[in-house]
C-alpha positions in Angstrom: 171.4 7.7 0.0 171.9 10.1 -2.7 170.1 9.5 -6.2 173.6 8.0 -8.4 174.4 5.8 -5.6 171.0 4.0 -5.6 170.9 4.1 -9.3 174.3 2.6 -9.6 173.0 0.0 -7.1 170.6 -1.2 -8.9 172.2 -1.1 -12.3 175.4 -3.1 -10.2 172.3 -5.5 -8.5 171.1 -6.0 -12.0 174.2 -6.7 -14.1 175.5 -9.1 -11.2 172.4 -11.2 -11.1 172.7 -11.5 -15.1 176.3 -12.1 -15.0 175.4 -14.8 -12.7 173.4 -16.7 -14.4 175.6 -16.3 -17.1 178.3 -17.3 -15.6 176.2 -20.3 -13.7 175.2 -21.6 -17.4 178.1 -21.2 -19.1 180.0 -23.1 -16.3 177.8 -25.5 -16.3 177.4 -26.5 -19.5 181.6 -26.8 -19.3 181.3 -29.3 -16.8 179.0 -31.4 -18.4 181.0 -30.8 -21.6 183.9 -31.9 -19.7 182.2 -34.8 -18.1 181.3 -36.1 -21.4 184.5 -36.0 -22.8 185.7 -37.9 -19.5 182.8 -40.2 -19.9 184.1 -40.7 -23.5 188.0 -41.3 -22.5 186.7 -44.3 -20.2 184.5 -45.6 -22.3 187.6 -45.8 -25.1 189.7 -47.1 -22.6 187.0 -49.9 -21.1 186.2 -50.5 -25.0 189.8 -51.7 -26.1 190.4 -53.7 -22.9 187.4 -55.7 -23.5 188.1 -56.4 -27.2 192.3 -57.6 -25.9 190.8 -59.5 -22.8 188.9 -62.2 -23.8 191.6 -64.3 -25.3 193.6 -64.1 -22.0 190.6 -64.7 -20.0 189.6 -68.1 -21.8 193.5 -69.1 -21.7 193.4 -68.1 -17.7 196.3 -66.3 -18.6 196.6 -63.7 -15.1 199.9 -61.9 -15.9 198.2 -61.0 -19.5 195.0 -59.4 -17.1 196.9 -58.4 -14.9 199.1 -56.5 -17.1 195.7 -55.2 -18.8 194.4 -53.7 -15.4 197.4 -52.2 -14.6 197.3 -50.4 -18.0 194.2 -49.3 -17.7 195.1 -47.9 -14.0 198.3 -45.8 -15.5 195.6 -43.5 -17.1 194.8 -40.0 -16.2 192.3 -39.6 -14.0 191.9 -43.6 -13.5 191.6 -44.7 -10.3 191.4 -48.6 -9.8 190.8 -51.0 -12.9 189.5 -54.2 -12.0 188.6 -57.4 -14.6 185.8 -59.5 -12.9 184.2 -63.2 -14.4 180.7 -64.1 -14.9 180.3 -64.4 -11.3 181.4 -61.3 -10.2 184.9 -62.3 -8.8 187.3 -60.0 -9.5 190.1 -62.1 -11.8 192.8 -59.3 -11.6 192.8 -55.8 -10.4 195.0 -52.6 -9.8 194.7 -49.5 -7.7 196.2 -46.4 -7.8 198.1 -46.2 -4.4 198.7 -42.9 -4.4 195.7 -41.4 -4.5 194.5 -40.0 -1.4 190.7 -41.7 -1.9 192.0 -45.4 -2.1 194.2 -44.9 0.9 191.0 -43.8 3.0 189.0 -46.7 1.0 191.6 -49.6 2.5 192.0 -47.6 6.0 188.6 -47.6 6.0 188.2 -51.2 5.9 191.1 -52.1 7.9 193.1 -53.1 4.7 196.4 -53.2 4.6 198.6 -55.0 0.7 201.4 -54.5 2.4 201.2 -56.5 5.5 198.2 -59.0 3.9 197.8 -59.1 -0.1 194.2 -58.6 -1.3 192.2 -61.3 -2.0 189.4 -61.2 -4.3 186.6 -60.7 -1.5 188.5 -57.7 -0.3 188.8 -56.5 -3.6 185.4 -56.4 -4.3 184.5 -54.7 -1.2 187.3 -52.2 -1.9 185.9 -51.5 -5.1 182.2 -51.8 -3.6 183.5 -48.5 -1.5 185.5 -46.7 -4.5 182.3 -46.5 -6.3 179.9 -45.1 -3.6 179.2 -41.7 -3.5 181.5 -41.1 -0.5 184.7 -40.6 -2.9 184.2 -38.6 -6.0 184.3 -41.1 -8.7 182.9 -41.7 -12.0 182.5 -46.1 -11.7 182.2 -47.4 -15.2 181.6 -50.9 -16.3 182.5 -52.6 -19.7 181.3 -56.3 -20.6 183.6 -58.8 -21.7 182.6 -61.6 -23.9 183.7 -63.8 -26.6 181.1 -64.2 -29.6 177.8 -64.0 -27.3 179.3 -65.9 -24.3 179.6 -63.5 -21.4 183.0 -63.8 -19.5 182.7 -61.0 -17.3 183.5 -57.3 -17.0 186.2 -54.7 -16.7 185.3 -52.1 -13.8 187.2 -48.6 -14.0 186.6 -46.1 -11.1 187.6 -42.3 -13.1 188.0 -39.3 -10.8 186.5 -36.1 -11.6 189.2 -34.0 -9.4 190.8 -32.8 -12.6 186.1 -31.9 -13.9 186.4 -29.8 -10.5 189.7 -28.6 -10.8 188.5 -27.1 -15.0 185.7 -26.1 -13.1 186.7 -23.9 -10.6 189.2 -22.2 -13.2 186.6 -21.6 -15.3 184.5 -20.1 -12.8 187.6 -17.8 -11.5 188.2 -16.8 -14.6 184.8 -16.3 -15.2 183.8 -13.9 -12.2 187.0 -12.1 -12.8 185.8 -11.3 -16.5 182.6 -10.9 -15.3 183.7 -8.5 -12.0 186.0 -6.1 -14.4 183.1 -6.2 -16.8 180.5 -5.0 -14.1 183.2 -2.2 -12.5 184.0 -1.1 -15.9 180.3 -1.1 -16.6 179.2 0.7 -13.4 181.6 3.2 -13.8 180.7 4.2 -17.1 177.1 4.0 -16.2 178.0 6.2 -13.0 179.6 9.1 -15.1 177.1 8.5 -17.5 174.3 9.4 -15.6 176.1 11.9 -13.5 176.9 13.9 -16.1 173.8 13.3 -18.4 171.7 13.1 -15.6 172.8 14.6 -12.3 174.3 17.6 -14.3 171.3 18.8 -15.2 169.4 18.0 -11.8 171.8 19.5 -9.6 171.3 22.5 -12.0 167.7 22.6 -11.3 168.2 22.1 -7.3 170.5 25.1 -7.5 168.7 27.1 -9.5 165.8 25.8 -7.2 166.8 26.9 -4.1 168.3 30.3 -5.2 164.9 30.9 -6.6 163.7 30.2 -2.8 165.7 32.9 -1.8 164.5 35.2 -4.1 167.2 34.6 -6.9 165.6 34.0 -10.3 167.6 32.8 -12.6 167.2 30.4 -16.2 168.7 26.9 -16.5 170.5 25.9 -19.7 168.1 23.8 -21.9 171.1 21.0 -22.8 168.8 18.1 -24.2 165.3 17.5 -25.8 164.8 14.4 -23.3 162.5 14.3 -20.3 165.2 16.8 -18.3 165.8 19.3 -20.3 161.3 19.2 -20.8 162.0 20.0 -17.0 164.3 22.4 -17.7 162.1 23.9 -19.8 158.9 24.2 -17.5 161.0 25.4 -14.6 162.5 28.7 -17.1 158.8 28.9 -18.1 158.1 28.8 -14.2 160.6 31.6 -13.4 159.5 33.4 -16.1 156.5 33.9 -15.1 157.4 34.4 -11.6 159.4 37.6 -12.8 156.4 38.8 -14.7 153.9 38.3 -11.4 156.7 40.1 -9.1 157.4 43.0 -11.6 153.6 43.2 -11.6 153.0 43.2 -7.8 156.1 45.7 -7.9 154.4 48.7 -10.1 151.4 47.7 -8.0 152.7 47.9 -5.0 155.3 51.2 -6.3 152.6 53.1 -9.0 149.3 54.2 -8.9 147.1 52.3 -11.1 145.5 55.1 -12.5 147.8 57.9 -13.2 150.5 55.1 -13.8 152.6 58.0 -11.3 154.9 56.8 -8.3 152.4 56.4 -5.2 153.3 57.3 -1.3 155.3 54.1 -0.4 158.2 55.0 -3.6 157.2 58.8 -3.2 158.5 58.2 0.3 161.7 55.6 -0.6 162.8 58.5 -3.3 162.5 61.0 -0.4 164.5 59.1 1.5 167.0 58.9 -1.0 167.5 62.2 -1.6 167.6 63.1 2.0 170.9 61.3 2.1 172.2 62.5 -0.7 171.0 66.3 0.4 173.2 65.2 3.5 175.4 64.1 2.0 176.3 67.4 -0.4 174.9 70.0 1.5 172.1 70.7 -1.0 168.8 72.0 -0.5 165.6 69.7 -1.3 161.6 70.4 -1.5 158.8 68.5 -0.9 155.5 70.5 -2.6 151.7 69.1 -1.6 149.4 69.2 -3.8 145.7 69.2 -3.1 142.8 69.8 -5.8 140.0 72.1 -4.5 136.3 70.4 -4.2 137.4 67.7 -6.3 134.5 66.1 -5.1 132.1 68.7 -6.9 133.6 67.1 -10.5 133.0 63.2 -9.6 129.2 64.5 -8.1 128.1 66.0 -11.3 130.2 64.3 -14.0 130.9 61.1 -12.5 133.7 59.2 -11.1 135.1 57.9 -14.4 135.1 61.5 -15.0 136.7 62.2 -12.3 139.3 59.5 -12.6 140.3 60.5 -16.6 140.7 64.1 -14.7 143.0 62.8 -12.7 144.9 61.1 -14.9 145.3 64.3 -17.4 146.2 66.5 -14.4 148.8 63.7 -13.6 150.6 64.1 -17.2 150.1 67.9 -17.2 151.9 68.6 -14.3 154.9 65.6 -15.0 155.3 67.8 -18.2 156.1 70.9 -16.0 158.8 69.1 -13.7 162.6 68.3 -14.9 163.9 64.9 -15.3 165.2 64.6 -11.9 162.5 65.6 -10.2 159.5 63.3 -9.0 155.7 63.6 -9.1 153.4 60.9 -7.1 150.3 60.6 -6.3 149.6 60.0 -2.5 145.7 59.0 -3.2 142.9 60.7 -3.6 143.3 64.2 -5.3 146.4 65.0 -3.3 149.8 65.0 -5.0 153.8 65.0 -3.7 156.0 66.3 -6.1 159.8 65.8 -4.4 162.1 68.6 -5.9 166.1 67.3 -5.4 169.3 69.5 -5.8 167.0 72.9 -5.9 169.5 76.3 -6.1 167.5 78.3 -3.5 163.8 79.0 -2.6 163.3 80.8 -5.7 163.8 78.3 -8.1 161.2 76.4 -5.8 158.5 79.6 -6.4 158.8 79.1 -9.9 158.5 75.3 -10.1 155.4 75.7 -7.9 154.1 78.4 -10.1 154.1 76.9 -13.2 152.2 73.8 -11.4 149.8 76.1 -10.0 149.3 77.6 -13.3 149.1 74.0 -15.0 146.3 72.6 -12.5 144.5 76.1 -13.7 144.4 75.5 -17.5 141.0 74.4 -19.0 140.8 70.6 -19.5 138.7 68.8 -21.9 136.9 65.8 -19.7 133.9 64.1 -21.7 133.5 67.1 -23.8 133.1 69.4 -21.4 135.8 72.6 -20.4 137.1 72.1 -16.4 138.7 74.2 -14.7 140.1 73.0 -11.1 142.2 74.6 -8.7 144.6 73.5 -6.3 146.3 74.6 -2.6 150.3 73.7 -2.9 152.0 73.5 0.6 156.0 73.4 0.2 158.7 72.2 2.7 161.7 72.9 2.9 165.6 70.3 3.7 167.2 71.1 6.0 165.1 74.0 7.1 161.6 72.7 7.7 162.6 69.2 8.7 165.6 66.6 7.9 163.5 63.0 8.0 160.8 62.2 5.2 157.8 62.0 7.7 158.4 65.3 8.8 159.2 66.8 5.6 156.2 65.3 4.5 153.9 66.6 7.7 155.2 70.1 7.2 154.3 70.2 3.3 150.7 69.3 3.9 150.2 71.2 7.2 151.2 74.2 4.3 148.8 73.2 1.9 146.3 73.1 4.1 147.0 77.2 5.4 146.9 77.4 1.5 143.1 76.2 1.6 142.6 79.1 4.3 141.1 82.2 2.8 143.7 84.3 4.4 146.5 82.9 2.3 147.6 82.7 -1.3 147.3 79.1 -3.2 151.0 78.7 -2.6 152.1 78.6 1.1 155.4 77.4 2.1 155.6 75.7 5.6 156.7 78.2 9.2 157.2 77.1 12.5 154.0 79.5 13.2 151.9 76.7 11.6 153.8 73.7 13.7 152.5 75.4 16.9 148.9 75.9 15.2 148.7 72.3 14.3 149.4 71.4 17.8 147.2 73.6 19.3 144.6 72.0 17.2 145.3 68.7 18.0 145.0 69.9 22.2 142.2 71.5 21.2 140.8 68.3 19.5 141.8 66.7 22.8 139.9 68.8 24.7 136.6 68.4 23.1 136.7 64.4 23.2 136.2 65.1 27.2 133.8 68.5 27.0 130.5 66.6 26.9 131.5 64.5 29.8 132.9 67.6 32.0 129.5 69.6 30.8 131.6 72.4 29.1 129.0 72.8 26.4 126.1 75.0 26.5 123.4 76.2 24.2 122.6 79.6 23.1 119.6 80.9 21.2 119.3 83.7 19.0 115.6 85.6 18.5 114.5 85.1 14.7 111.9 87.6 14.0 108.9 88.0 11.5 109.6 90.7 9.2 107.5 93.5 10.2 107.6 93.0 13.4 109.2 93.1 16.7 107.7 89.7 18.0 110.5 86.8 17.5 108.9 83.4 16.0 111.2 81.0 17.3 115.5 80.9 17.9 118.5 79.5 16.0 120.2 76.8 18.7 124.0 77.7 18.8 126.6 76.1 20.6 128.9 77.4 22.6 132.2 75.6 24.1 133.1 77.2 28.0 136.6 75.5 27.7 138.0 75.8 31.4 141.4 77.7 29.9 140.5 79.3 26.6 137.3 81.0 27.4 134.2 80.6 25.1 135.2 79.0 21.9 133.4 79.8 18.8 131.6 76.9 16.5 133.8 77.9 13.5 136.5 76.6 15.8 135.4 73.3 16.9 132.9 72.0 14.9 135.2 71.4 12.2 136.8 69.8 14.3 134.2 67.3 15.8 133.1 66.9 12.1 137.0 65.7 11.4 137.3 63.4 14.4 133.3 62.1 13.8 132.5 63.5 17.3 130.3 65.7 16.0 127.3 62.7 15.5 127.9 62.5 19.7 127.7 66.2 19.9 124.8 66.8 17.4 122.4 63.9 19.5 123.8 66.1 22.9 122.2 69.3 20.8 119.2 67.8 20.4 118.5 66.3 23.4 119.2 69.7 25.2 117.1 71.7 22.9 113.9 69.3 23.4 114.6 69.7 27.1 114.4 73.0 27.1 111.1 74.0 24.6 109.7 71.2 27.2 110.7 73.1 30.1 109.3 76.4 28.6 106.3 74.7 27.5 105.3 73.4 30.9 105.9 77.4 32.0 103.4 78.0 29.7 105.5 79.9 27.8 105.6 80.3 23.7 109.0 79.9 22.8 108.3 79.3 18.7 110.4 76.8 16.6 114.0 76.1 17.0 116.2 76.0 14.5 119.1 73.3 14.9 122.2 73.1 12.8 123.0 69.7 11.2 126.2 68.3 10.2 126.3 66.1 6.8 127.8 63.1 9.3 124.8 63.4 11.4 121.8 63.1 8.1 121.7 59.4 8.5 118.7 57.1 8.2 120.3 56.8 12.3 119.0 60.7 12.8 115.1 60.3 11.9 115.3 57.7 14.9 116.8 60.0 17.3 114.6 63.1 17.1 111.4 60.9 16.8 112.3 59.1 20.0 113.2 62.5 21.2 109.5 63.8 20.0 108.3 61.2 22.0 110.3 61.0 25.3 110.0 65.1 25.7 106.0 65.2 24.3 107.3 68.0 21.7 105.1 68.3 18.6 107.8 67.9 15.5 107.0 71.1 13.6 108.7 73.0 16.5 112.0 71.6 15.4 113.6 73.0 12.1 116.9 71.5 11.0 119.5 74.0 8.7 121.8 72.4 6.4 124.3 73.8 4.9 125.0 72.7 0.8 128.2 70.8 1.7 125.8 68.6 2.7 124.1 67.7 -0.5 127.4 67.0 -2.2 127.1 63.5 -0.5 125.3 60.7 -2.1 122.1 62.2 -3.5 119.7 59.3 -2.9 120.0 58.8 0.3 120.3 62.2 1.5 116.9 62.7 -0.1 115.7 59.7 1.2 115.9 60.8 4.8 115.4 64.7 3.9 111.9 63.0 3.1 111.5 60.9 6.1 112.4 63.7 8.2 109.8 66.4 6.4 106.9 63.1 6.8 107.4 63.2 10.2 106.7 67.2 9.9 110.0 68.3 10.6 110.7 71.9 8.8 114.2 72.1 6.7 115.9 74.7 5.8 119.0 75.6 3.6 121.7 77.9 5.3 124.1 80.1 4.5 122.8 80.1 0.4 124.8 81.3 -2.3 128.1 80.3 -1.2 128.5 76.8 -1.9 128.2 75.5 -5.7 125.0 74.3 -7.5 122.1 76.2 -4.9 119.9 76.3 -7.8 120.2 72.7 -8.6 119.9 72.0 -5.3 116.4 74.3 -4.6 115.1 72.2 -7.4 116.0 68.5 -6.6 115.3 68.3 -2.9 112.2 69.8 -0.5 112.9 72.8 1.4 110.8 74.9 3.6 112.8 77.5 4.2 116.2 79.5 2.5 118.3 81.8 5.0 120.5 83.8 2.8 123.9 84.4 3.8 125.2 87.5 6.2 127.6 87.8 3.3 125.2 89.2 1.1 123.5 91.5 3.9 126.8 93.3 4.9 126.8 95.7 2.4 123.2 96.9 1.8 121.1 98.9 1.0 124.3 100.6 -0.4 125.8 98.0 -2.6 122.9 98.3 -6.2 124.3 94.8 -7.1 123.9 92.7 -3.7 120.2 94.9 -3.9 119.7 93.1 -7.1 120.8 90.3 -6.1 118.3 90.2 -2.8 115.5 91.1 -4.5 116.1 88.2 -7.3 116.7 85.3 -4.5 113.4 86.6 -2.5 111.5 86.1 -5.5 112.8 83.2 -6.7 112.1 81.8 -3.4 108.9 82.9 -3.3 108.0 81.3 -6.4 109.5 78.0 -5.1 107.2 78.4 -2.2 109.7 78.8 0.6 110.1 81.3 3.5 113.3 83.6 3.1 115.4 83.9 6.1 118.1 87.3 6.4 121.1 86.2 8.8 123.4 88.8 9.9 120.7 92.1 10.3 123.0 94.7 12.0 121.5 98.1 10.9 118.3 99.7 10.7 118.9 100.3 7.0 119.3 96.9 6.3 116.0 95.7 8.2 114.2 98.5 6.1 115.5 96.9 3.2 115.0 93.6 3.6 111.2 94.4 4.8 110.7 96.2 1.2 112.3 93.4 -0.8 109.6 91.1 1.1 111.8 88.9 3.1 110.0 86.7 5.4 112.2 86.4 8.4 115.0 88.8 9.8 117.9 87.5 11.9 121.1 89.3 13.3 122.7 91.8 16.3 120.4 94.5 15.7 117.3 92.3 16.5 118.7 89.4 19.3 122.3 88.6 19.9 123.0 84.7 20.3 122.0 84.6 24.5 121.9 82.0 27.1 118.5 79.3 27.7 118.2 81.5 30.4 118.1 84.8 29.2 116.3 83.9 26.4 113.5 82.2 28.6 113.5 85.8 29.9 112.5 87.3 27.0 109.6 84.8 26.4 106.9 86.2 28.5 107.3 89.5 26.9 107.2 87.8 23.0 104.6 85.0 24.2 101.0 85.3 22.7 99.3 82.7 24.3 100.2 79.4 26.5 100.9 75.9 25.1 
């Protein structure tokens, strides 16, 4: 039942119970009224019939009384009038014949005036009857006397048909007053309230249930009253539920802290645009941009550093865009910048070179001047792909070719690089299953003591024998593994093979020196100093016959614990050395906040001596700055007699390279041994 009708209900309910009783008072206090004024005609009547008896009662004159009671019975609403003596004998009497009651009276007691007259026994009983309460009747009785002698009394029987008959008009009348009153009242009550009040309800279910489906929308404040309060809170509750979705919508559509479109609307614009590119036959770009060892900026200034870097780079390069165009930030340092409704490629060169150049302008960050660079892969509607992941795909397969040293910081996307990426990702394939298929192998290369012919020990490479593509070099796959996180698998497999083999040389009684093992910066966990010292343990290999070679890459990663387990690892006297120095960032800063034994400089540096004066004084600075640091200088990448000659007179410690060992199987190497061994285990 709906809300008006039980309200109307009730009010109805409540209005006919007060009516009622109302009514029930009212009708009742008529009736007594009315009663009382009957009451009041009889006792007139009885009152001047007992003043005019008494004379004809002492005279015993019947015709006079008998002429009194049959005035008395001519009156409205009187019945019978009968004049009794002292003694109760009724002297004279009269009934009214016609009414119904005294009919049923003489039937009742097998009467009958016509047939046998009443005598004044049966009259009395008659009368007896009259006044019971089987007949409606209102029995009066007047005394008659004369001076104080009693003579006897007049008895009047008065009906109250014509009381019943006032009362039931009244009480017609009265429920029809009251009935029109209560309809009329209900009705206005019902309008009333549905107007006043389920007006404004129904407004708040509607606006209610639109809200449920996601349709906000204010009701009209119309009073001050308890409802339009309620109006008020639920306007203050959409309100606010407009403010929390237009929040979670730039949070879910903008990067918090460049405040620029992120990936999921950098993708919904691209989509856009594709249909309108279809649309119009227009061409449209999609340019990636990546920032170049970002990660050097938030190691030595700091993340909020980096972040306010970030955010500046973000304005710079909106400024350099038109108004159509759109610039996001996918996360990270990488941004998409979506080019719509471009002329040709051209205009796209230009638009990517004045980003290029706006990435490469010096930047104020904390007071200090940066200066970052960046890789910018383009793609290219209809040409390079017609749906937004691909588009998208293409653009960053180009900036990455753009990170390549082979290829200018702006690289637009060719089919060439489509087939590279999926030779890479067969490739990656591959290498899940070449530890289980034993496709791996280790080679060792002699590293000798400057001076001398005699090698000291090997650097461990690691070969890849894949069954179709031949031997694959490291600088192929080890990326890899370090990209997929197969490279901690690999690096333990490395490990493991190297202890097996200086035991297996041992136990020939052979010398075979320390081996040098590469580490990747996914493999220095606190996880690696448990490895190689159960390794120590299970192959009886004395620790300082193990050096590990890290490259700086490593060392950009969280400083405390990488020196942490760079500490644990030199306590368990395990050698370290840092490879391939001077071409990574910070080496000096590096040399002086962690423990090294040993520094192999690069073959970068070596190529071009003793003929190149600066890379000679640059040599002779690093072995003596070593030196003074108390490590061991290591020369990778010794190809010419010159260059050993050299290297001897700048005193460098160690020589590596072709023209002393090329990288050669366990095997061949184990050949070697006997001739370079000095003495047995």
């Amino acid at each position: 039942m709906r809300l008006a009708s039980r309200f109307i209900l009730i009010v109805s309910g409540i209005l006919s119970v007060t009516l009622a009783l109302n009514a029930y008072y009212f009708i009742h206090s008529q009736s007594q009224l009315l009663e009382q004024q009957l009451n009041e005609r009889g006792r007139v009547l009885g009152h001047l019939i007992a003043l005019i008896s008494p004379d004809a009662m002492l005279s015993f004159d019947f015709l006079t009384l008998n002429e009194y009671a049959r005035e008395v019975s001519r009156q409205r609403d009187v019945v019978y009038g009968v004049i009794v003596n002292d003694k109760g004998t009724p002297l004279t009497s009269f009934f009214n014949e016609q009414d119904p009651r005294v009919l049923d009276a003489l039937q009742a007691l097998g009467l009958d005036k016509e047939t046998a007259p009443l005598t004044p026994p049966k009259t009395a009983r008659l009368v007896a009857r009259l006044s019971s309460s089987l007949y409606d009747l209102l029995p009066m009785e007047f005394p008659i006397s004369h001076g104080e002698r009693p003579l006897g009394q007049l008895k009047v029987g008065i009906s109250r048909e014509q009381l019943h008959a006032q009362t039931q008009k009244q009480l017609l009348i009265q429920s029809s007053i009251y009935g029109l009153i209560i309809l009329f009242l209900c009705s206005a009550i019902f309008w009333v309230f549905r107007y006043n009040v389920m007006g404004p309800v129904n407004r708040l279910m509607n606006a209610s249930r639109n809200a449920g489906q996601g349709e906000l929308e204010e009701v009209t404040v119309t009073s001050r009253d308890e409802l339009g309060s309620l109006a008020e809170t639920f306007n203050a509750m959409v309100h606010a539920i407009r403010e929390e979705q237009a929040k979670l919508h730039y949070q879910a559509n903008y990067d918090a802290l460049t405040a620029l479109p992120n990936r999921m609307m950098a993708i919904d614009r691209l989509d856009h645009e594709l249909r309108l590119a279809r649309r119009h036959n227009e061409l449209v770009a999609v340019i990636f941009i990546d920032l170049d060892n970002f990660k050097v900026v938030n190691d030595t200034m700091g993340h909020a550093a980096g972040d306010e870097l970030l955010a500046m780079l973000g304005a710079r390069l909106l400024s350099r865009l038109r108004d159509v165009d759109t610039l996001a930030r996918l996360g990270g340092d990488e941004f998409l910048v979506l080019l719509p409704r471009v002329q040709d490629i051209d205009e796209v060169k230009q638009i990517a070179t004045r980003l290029l150049e706006a990435t490469s302008e010096r930047l104020l960050v904390h007071g200090r001047e940066v200066i970052v660079h960046c890789s910018i892969g383009i793609a290219l509607y209809p040409d390079d792909g017609i749906s937004a992941e691909e588009l998208m795909a293409n653009a960053d397969n180009a900036m990455y070719q753009a990170k390549t040293p082979a290829h200018l910081p702006i690289c637009f996307f060719t089919q060439e690089m489509n087939v590279r990426v999926r030779e890479r990702l067969q490739l990656e394939q591959d290498l899940h299953l070449a530890v289980e298929r034993g496709e791996l192998e280790l080679y060792f290369q002699p590293i000798v003591q400057s001076g001398q012919c005699q090698p000291v020990g090997a650097e461990v490479l690691l070969r890849w024998q894949h069954p179709q593509n031949g031997i694959i070099s490291p600088a192929t796959f080890i990326p890899l593994a370090e990209a997929s996180g197969l490279i901690v698998t690999i690096g333990d497999w490395v490990l493991r093979q190297a202890c097996s083999w200086l035991r297996h040389w041992l136990d020939l009684g052979l010398t075979p020196g320390p081996l040098a093992i590469n580490i990747s910066r996914l493999q220095l966990q606190d996880r690696l100093v448990t490895v190689i010292r159960d390794l120590a343990s299970e192959y009886r290999i004395a620790t300082h016959m193990l050096e590990l070679e890290m490259t700086e890459n490593i060392l950009l990663d969280d400083h405390v614990q990488v020196s942490k387990t760079l500490d644990q690892l030199q306590a368990m006297g395990i050698k370290l050395s840092l490879d391939d120095f001077g071409t990574g960032y910070s080496s000096l800063s590096y040399l002086r906040r962690f423990s090294f034994d040993a520094l192999k400089i690069d073959r970068s540096f070596i190529q071009g001596l003793p003929q190149d004066q600066d890379g000679c004084a640059l040599i002779g600075a690093i072995v003596v700055m070593a030196h003074r640091l108390g490590l061991r200088v290591v020369a990778e990448g010794v190809e010419t007699v010159e260059q050993r000659d050299f290297l001897r007179q700048q005193g460098c410690d160690f020589l590596q390279g072709y023209l002393l060992g090329r990288p050669m199987t366990a095997s061949a190497y184990q050949a070697t041994l006997p001739c370079f061994s000095a003495a047995n285990e």
